[in-house]
N, C-alpha and C positions, 0 to 999 in steps of 0.2 A: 470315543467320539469319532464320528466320521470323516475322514480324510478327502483329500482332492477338489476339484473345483469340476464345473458343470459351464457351457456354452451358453450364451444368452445373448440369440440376436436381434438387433434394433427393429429389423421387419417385425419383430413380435408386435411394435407400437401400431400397425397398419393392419393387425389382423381384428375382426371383431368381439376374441374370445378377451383380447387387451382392451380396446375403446369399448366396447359394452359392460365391461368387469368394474364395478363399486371399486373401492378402493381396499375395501376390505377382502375383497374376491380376488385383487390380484395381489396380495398378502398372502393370501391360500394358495393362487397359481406360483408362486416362486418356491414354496415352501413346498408343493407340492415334487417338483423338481428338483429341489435338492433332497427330498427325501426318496427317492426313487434309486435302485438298485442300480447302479453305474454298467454292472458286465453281473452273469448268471452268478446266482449265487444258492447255495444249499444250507441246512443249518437243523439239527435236531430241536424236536420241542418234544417231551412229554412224552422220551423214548420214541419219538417217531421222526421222518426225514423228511421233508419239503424242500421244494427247489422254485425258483423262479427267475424269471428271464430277466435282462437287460428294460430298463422303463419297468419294469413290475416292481409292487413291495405289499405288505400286507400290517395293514394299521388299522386303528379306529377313530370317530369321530373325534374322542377327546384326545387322540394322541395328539392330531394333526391341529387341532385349536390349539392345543401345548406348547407343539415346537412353532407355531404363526406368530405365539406371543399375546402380550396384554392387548386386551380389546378385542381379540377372538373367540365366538364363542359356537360350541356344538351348531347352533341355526344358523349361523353364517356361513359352516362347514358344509352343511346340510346343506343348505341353496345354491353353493357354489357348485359341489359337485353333481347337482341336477342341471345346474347351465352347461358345465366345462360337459358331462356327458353327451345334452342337445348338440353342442355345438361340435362335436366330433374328438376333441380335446383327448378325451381318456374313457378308458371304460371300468366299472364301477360292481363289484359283485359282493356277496358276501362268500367267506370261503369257510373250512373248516376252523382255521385259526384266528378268523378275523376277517377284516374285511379288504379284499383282494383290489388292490389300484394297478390300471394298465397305461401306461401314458403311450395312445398312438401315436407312431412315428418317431419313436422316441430314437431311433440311430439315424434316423435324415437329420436331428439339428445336434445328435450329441456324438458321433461316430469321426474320427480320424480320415480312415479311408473310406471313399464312396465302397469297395467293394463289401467291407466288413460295412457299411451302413445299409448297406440293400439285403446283405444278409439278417441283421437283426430287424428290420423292417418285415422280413416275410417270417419272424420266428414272433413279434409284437402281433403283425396282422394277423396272423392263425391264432393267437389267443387271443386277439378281439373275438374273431369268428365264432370261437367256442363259449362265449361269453367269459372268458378270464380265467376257467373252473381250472385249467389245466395244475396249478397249486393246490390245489385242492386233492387231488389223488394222490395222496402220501404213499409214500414209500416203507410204509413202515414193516416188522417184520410180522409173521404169519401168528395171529394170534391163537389160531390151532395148534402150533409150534408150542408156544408159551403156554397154554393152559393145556394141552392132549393128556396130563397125568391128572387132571385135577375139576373135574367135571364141575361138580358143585358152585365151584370160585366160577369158574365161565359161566354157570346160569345166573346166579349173584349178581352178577357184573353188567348182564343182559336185564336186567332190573331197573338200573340206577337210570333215571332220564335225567340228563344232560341238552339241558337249553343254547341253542347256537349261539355265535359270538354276534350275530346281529339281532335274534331275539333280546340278548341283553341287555345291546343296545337301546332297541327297540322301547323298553322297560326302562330303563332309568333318561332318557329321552324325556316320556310320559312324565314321571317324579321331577323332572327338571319345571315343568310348568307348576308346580307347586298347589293343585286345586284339588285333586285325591289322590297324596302319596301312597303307596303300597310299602310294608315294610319288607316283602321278601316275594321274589319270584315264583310263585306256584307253578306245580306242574300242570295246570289245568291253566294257566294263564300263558307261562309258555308256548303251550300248546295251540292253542288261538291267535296269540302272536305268529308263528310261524304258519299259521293259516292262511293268516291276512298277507304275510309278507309273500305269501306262494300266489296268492290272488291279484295282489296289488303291487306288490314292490314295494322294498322299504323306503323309497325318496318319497312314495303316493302317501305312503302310512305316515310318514315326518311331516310332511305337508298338510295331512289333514288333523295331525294333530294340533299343531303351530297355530292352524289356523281354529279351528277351535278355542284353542290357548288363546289368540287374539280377543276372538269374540265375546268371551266370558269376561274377562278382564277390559273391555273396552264400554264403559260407563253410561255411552249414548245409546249401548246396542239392546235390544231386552233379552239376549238368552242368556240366561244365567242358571242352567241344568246343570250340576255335580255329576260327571259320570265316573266309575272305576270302569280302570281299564279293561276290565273284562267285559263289562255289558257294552262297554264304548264298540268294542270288537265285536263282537257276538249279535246284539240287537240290527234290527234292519234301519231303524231311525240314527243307528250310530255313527260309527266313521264311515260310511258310505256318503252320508248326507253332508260332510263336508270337503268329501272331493268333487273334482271339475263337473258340473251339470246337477250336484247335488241340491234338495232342496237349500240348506242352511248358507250351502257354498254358495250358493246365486241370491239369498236373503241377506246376506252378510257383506258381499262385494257389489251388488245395487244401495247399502247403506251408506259404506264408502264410497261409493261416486256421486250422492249427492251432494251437491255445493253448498260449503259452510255459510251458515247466515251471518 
């Protein structure tokens, strides 16, 4: 279990990222914050080394609905960290191992001394800069090393596709809305996934599926098309049509604004 305690100041109640936050949103900000790496930290996974800074940590959706507690769920996660991103709060990547959280400015409100706070300030801001990747470039050792006797096992190995930790996200996200489960990650489905996430971003992809997810399941509305995930990806009528300016997206949010009778 995680030790110590974390700063938390009253100005928080005057900033917009507190008075615009649902209450389930700043459930996710506090939680966010104590799950945040306190001082740089390193840690093997999987025979490999990764390091991260002070404000960094590397989680997933469900972790972070886990440790929020009952009544949190993945979509609440999800929205949150597309607001806390707009609003400057944190920055938001997928990494190798998961998905990379950077809380900016994380040594102005959690740092002892101004000077150690201006430092980790400028080691935060240059991993916002880079988009957060900098955990991402493990350290691991030289797999030419490990396999230089053994050829075969290296081309073997260069074989096996291995879907990212936000593809798989991505994929049980989708199974979450309950409309066309898939029972296993294809690599051709995979693959399209992390098409769309290079295209779009994964908060555009959660969001267009959510909304989707709304649409079909909402009684008044008429579309009620069955997609799998694959065509939902792939097809031009698909998730494209329910982000910002899409048709379905501006069919479906002109339904709800009109006034109930």
């Amino acid at each position: 279990m995680a030790q110590g305690w974390l700063k938390l100041y009253r100005e928080l109640m005057e900033k917009p990222i507190w008075f615009q936050s649902t209450p389930e949103q700043k459930t996710i900000l506090i939680t966010l914050l104590m799950m945040a790496n306190h001082e740089g930290k390193e840690w093997d996974w999987q025979g490999k080394s990764y390091q991260v800074s002070p404000g960094q940590f590397v989680t997933s959706l469900e972790k972070i609905a886990e440790k929020a507690g009952k009544g949190i769920t993945t979509k609440n996660v999800r929205t949150a960290l597309v607001k806390f991103e707009k609003l400057g709060f944190l920055a938001n990547e997928s990494a190798k191992t998961g998905r990379l959280i950077t809380i900016v400015n994380w040594g102005l409100y959690q740092s002892d001394e101004e000077k150690a706070g201006k430092e980790i300030d400028r080691q935060v801001a240059k991993t916002w800069q880079t988009g957060g990747k900098q955990v991402a470039n493990n350290q691991a050792p030289n797999k030419n090393k490990e396999y230089k006797n053994d050829k075969n096992v290296k081309n073997k190995e260069k074989d096996v596709y291995t879907p990212s930790a936000e593809a798989r996200e991505l994929f049980d996200h989708w199974n979450e809305q309950k409309i066309v489960v898939h029972r296993e990650l294809t690599e051709e489905m995979a693959k399209a996934i992390e098409k769309a996430l290079r295209q779009y971003g994964g908060n555009r992809c959660g969001e267009a599926i959510d909304l989707y997810s709304d649409a079909y399941y909402n009684q008044g509305f008429y579309y009620s098309h069955k997609w799998t995930l694959l065509k939902f990806l792939k097809q031009s009528n698909g998730i494209v049509d329910w982000m910002e300016e899409g048709q379905r997206y501006i069919e479906y949010n002109d339904y709800l604004d009109q006034p109930a009778d």
